[in-house]
C-alpha positions as CSV (number, residue, x, y, z in Angstrom):
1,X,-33.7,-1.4,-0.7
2,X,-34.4,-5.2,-2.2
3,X,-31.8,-4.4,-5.1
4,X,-29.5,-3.3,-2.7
5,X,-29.5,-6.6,-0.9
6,X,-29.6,-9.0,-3.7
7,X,-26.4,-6.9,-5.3
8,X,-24.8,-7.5,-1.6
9,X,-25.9,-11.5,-2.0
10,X,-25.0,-11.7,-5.2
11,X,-21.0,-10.2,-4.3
12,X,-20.8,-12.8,-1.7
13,X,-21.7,-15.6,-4.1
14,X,-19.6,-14.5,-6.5
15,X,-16.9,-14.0,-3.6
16,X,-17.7,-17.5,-2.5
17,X,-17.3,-18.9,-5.9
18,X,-13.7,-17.3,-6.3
19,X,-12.6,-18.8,-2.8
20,X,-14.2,-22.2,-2.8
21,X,-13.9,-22.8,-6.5
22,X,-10.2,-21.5,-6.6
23,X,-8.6,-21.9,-3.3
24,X,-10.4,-24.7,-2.0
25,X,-11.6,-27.1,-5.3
26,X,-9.2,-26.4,-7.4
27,X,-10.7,-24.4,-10.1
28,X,-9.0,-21.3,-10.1
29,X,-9.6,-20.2,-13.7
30,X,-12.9,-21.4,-13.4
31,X,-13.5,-19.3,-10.5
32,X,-12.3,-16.2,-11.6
33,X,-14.9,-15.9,-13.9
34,X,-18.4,-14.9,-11.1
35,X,-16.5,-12.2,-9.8
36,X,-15.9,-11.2,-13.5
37,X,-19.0,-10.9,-14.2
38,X,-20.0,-9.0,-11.0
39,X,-17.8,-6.2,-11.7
40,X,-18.5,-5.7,-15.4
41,X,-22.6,-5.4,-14.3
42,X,-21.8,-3.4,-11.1
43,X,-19.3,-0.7,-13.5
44,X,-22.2,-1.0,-16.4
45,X,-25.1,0.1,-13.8
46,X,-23.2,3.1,-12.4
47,X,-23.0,6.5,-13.7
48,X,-19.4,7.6,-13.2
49,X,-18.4,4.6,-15.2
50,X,-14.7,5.2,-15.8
51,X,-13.5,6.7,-12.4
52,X,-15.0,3.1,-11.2
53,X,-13.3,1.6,-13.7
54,X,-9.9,2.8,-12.4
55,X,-10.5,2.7,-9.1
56,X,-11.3,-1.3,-9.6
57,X,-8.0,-1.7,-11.9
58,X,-5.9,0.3,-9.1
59,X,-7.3,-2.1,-6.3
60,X,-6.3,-5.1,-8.9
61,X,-3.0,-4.3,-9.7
62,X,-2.2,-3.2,-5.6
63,X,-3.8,-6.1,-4.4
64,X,-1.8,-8.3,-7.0
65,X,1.9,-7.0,-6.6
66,X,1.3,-7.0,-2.8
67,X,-0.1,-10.7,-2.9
68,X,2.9,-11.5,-5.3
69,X,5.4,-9.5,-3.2
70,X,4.1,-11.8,-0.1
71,X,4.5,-14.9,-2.0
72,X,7.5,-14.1,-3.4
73,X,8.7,-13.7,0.3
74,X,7.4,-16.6,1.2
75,X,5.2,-15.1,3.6
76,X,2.2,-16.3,2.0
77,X,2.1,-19.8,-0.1
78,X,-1.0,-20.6,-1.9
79,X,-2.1,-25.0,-2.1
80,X,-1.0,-26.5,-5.7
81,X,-4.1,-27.2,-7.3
82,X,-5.3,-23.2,-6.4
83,X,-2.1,-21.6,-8.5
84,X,-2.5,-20.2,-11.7
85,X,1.4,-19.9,-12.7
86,X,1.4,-16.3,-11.5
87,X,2.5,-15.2,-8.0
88,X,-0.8,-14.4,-6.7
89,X,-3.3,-16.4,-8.6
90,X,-6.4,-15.3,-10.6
91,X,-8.9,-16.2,-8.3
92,X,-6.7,-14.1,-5.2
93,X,-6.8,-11.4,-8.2
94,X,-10.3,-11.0,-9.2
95,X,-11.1,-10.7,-5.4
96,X,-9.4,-7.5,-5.8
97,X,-11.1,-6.5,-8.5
98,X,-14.2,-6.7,-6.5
């Protein structure tokens, strides 16, 4: 039950890290790179490894094309110093991901 709320806290810092550091401080490479690291332990600790692994790239590539679809739009605009020269930007990405 303890690893199951430390690898709950440890999401939500690495969730905090993507929107403070990217959408907030202006470090959106920077703060890609928690989440990163999240999901690379969380799909090396499981056991069905690769149907993870595409569930997580399906949620990434959904969640970026409808972010970039939004933006494109102009329903959604994300602050200058959080873009990363795509549509939706790496930070918005890795949140996905996760």
């Amino acid at each position: 039950m303890h690893v199951l709320i430390v690898w709950f806290l440890a999401y939500k810092v690495a969730w905090l890290a993507c929107v403070l550091g990217g959408g907030v401080y202006g470090y959106p490479l920077l703060a890609a790179i928690p989440m990163l690291i999240w999901v690379v332990i969380w799909i090396a600790v499981q056991q069905n490894k690769r149907s993870l692994l595409y569930t997580c790239i399906f949620a990434l590539l959904y969640g970026a094309m409808m972010d970039s679809v939004l933006v494109l739009l102009g329903t959604m605009r994300f602050a200058p110093h959080a873009e990363t020269g795509t549509p939706s930007p790496l930070w918005m990405m890795m949140l996905w991901l996760g």
